[in-house]
N, C-alpha and C positions, 0 to 999 in steps of 0.2 A: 530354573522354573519355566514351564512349558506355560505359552498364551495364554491355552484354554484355564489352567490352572489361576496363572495370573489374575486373569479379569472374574472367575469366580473368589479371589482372596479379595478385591477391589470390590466386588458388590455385595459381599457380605460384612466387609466390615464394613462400609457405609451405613448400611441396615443396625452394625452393633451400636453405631458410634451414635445414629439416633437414637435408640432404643435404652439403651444408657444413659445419654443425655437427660431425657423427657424423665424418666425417673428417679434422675439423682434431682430433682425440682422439688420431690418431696420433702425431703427433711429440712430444706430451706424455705419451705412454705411456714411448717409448724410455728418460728419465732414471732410470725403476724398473728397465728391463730391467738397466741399467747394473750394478745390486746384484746381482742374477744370470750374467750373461753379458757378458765382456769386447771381443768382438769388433766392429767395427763395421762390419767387411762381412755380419757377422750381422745387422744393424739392415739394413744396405743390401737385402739379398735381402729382409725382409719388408716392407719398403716395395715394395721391385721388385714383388712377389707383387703386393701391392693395385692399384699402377698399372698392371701391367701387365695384368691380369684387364681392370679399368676401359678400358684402351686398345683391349684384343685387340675384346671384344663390343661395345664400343659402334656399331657401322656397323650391325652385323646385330640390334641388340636393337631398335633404334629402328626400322629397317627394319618389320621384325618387329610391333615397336607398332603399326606406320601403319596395318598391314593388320590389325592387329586391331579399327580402327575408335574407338580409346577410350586414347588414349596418356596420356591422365590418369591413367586407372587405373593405368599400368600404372608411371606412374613411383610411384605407391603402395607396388605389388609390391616395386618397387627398393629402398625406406626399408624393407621389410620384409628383404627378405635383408641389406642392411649394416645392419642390426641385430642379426641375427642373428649375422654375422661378427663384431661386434665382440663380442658377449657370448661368441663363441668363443676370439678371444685370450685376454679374461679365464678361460677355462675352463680354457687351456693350459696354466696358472701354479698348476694345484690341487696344493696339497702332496701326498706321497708319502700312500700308503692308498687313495686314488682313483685317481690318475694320476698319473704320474712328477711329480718336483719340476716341468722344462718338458717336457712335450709340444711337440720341434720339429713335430714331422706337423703337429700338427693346430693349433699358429702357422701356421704356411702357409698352411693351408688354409683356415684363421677369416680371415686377410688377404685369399688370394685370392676370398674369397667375399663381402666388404668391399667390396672392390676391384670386382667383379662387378657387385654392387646400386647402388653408385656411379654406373656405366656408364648407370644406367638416365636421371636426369635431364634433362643439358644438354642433350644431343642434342636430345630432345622437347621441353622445354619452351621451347628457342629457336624450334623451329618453328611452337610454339604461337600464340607470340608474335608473331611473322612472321606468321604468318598472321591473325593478328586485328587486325594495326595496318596503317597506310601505309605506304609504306619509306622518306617522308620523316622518320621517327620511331624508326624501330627503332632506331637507337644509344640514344636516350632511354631507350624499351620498356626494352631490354635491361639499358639502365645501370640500373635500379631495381630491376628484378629482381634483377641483378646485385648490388645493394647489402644486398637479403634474404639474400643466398647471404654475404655478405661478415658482415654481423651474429651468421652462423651459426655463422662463424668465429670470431669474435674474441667474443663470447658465450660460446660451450662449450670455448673457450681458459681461461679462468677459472673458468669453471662445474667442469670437468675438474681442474683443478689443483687448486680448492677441496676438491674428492669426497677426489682422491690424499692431499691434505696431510692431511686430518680424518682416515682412515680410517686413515692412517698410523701415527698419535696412538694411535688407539683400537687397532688391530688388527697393527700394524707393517708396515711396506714392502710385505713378499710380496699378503699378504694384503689390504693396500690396493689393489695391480694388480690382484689375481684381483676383489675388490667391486667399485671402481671402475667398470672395463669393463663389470660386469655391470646395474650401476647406469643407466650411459651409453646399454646396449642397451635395457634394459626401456625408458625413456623414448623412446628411438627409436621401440620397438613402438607406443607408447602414440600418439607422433603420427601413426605409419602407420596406426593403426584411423582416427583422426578426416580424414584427407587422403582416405581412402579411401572413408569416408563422403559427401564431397563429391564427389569423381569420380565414382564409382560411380553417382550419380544422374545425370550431368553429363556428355554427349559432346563432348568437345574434341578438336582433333587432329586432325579427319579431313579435309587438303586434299584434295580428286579427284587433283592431281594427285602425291600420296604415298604412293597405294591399293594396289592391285591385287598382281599374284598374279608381275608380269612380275620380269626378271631386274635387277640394281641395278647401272649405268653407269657402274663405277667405274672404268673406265679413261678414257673424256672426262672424268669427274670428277676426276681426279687431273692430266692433263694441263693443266686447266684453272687447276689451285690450284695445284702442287707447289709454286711460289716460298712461297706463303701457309704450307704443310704444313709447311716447312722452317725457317721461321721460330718456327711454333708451336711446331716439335720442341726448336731451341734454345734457346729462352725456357723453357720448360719443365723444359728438363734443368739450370739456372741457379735458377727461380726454388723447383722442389721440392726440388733437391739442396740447396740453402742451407738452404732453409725446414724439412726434415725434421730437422735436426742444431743449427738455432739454438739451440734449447734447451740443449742439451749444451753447444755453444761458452760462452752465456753464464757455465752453471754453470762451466764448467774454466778462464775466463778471473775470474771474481769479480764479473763485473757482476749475479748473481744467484743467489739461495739457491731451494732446490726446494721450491714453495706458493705462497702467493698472492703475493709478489712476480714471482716467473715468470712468474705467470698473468695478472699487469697487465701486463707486458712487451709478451708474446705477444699479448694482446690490441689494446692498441696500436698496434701491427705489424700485425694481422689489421684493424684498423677503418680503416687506410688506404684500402682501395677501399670503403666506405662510403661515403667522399665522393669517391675517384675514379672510382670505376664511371659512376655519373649525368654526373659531372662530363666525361671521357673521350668518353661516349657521346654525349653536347651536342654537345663539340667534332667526333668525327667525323662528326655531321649536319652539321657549319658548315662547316670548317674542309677537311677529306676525309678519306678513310680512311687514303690511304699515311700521307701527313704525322703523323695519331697512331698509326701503326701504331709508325712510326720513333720519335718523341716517348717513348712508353711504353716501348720495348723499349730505347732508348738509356738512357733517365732510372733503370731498376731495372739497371742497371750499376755507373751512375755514381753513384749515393746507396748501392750496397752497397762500391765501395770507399772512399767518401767516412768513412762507418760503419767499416771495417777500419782505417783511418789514424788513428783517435783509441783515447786508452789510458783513458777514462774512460768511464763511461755516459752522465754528465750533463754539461751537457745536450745539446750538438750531438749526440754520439752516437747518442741515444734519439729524437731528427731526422729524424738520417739514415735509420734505421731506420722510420721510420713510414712516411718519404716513400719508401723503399723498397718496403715492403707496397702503397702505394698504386698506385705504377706497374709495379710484377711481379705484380700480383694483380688487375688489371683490364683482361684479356684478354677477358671474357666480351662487353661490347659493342662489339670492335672490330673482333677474325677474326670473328665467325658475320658481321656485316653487310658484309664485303667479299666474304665467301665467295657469299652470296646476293647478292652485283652481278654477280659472274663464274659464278653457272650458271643454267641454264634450270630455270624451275618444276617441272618431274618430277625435277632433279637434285637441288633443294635438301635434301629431306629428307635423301635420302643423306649429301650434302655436308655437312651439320652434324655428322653420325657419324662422317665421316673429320676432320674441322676437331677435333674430340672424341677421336676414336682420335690422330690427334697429340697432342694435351695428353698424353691419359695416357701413351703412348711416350715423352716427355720425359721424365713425373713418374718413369716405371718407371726411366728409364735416369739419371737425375739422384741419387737415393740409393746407387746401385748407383758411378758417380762419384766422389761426395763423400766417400762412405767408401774408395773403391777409393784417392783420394789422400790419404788423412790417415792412411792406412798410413807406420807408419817407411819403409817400402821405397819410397815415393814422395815425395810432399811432404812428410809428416809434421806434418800439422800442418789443423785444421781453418781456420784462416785462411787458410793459404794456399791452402788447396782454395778456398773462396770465392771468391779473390783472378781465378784462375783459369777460375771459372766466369761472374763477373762480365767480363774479359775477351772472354771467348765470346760473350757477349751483346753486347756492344759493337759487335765485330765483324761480328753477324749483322744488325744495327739496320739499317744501310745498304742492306740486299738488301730491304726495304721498298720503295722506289722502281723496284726489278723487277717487281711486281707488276702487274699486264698492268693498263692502265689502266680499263677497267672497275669493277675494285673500289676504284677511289680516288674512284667519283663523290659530288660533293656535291652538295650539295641547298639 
């Protein structure tokens, strides 16, 4: 691996490893809202809000970067505003004197602004990436990265729960969510000065053919992926919908008390694409792209029903579970490198934004889902909503091998 290469895989996954972090804080927020607010299509719309912000901007933020010349920077920007979002949640929860007991407005809006800053990363720093390596390598590239982004997760899954549980103790519940958050953002901020410091000296990002001022091809671009787009969207709505309410399950099922048990759970589960990311990414240099498209998207099915069929945690269950994370959470080097076999050099940048803009559409409409069926009026029941959504993914696994053969090439 050459220098220059080097120190662009060293600053963009620093960039993933925050950007992941600050995000995976979500679903471990939810368990406190629980003491205030009973609803869980309440939970559902504030996840919507984040992914869906995430989904809407990302084609045109990235865009946007390319021609600014400096998409380093800009995914800086990004860690600064979901920073900011998140120290808004926690602000939403300031007891009466300040601000109502919850401020819904301005949950929403700390979410969708979360959600927004989110937006900024993948997009760019896959094309970063792309663009600095061979493309007999990007699954590699990408799985490493990919594996910063995953650390982030399953790091500030513990790191988070830690803050919650102490602050708990010390301050009680409320009050623990309102610091917490606020806690979680300032250190955001704090890595966005230093990330930004090194961009900011440092132009990255700027392919010729990603530039310019012309209009963004999104309709051959879509044509070209839909099967891809479609895929993502289902995986998505399966693996955020689960993923945003596991916590909750755990607690309402017994396999976990709210603190640092949780937090090693959840982590767990999150450290799975740690070693599948690289690992995934290997294989679709080797092996081809449909073949682990199908693999991944089949396997975080079948280990989240495998996971719902047993009544204990330990140990098959906390297994199933990991090996779940691993293969529903290591999407990051498999869609961007098939997306970049099926389009042309001026399309790619785009095409990471829509490949992007689908995840978050998933993530958006997958809490929105899982809460919508674990309504009495429906399933009733957060397991079965899983059950369900694990289902879907099953079903979607197959339409992998539609994928117009271009993005199945090996290497």
């Amino acid at each position: 691996m050459k220098t220059e290469q080097a120190r662009v895989l060293v600053l963009t996954s620093v960039s993933h490893f925050v950007n992941d972090g600050l995000s995976a804080v979500l679903p471990l927020f939810f368990p406190l809202l629980t003491f205030l607010v009973t609803s869980s299509i309440l939970y559902g719309a504030i996840a919507a809000a984040f992914y869906a912000l995430s989904s809407l901007s990302s084609p045109l933020v990235s865009a946007r970067a390319y021609r600014s010349g400096n998409t380093g920077r800009w995914m800086g920007y990004g860690l600064i505003i979901l920073s900011l979002g998140t120290m808004g949640m926690g602000a939403a929860l300031i007891p009466s004197g300040v601000l109502p007991s919850i401020s819904y407005e301005l949950l929403l809006l700390s979410a969708s602004a979360a959600g927004f800053g989110s937006s900024f990363f993948h997009p760019m720093g896959a094309s970063i990436i792309q663009d600095s390596f061979d493309e007999e390598v990007h699954g590699m590239a990408l799985g490493i990265n990919g594996t910063a982004g995953s650390l982030g997760r399953a790091l500030f899954s513990v790191i988070s729960t830690s803050i919650f549980f102490y602050l708990a103790i010390a301050y009680g519940r409320h009050y623990s969510a309102v610091l917490g958050m606020l806690v979680m953002g300032i250190a955001g901020l704090a890595v966005a000065a230093v990330v930004l410091s090194f961009f900011g000296q440092t132009v990255v990002g700027r392919s010729p053919a990603s530039t310019g001022r012309g209009r963004i091809p999104f309709g051959p671009i879509l044509r070209k992926i839909w099967v891809l787009v479609a895929i993502t969207v289902v995986r998505n709505i399966s693996g955020t919908g689960i993923l945003i309410f596991l916590p909750t399950y755990l607690i309402g099922r017994g396999f976990a008390s709210y603190g640092i048990q949780l937090g090693i759970i959840m982590t767990l589960v999150l450290s799975g694409p740690v070693v599948g990311q690289p690992l995934f990414g290997r294989m679709s240099d080797r092996l081809g792209r449909r073949a682990s498209l199908f693999i991944t998207t089949a396997g975080s099915g079948v280990f989240m029903l495998a996971f719902l069929s047993t009544s204990s945690l330990y140990p098959y269950s906390l297994a199933f579970l990991v090996l779940f994370g691993a293969f529903a959470y290591s999407g990051f080097p498999i869609l961007l490198p098939i997306a970049f076999n099926l389009l042309q050099p001026e399309e790619r940048a785009a095409g990471n934004g829509v490949i992007w803009a689908a995840i978050g559409l998933g993530s958006a409409a997958g809490p929105l889902a899982s809460g919508l069926l674990a309504e009495p009026a429906f399933a009733g029941s957060y397991s079965t909503a899983f059950a369900i959504l694990s289902a879907l993914t099953l079903a979607a696994s197959s339409a992998a091998f539609a994928v117009r053969a271009e993005g199945a090439r090996r290497h």
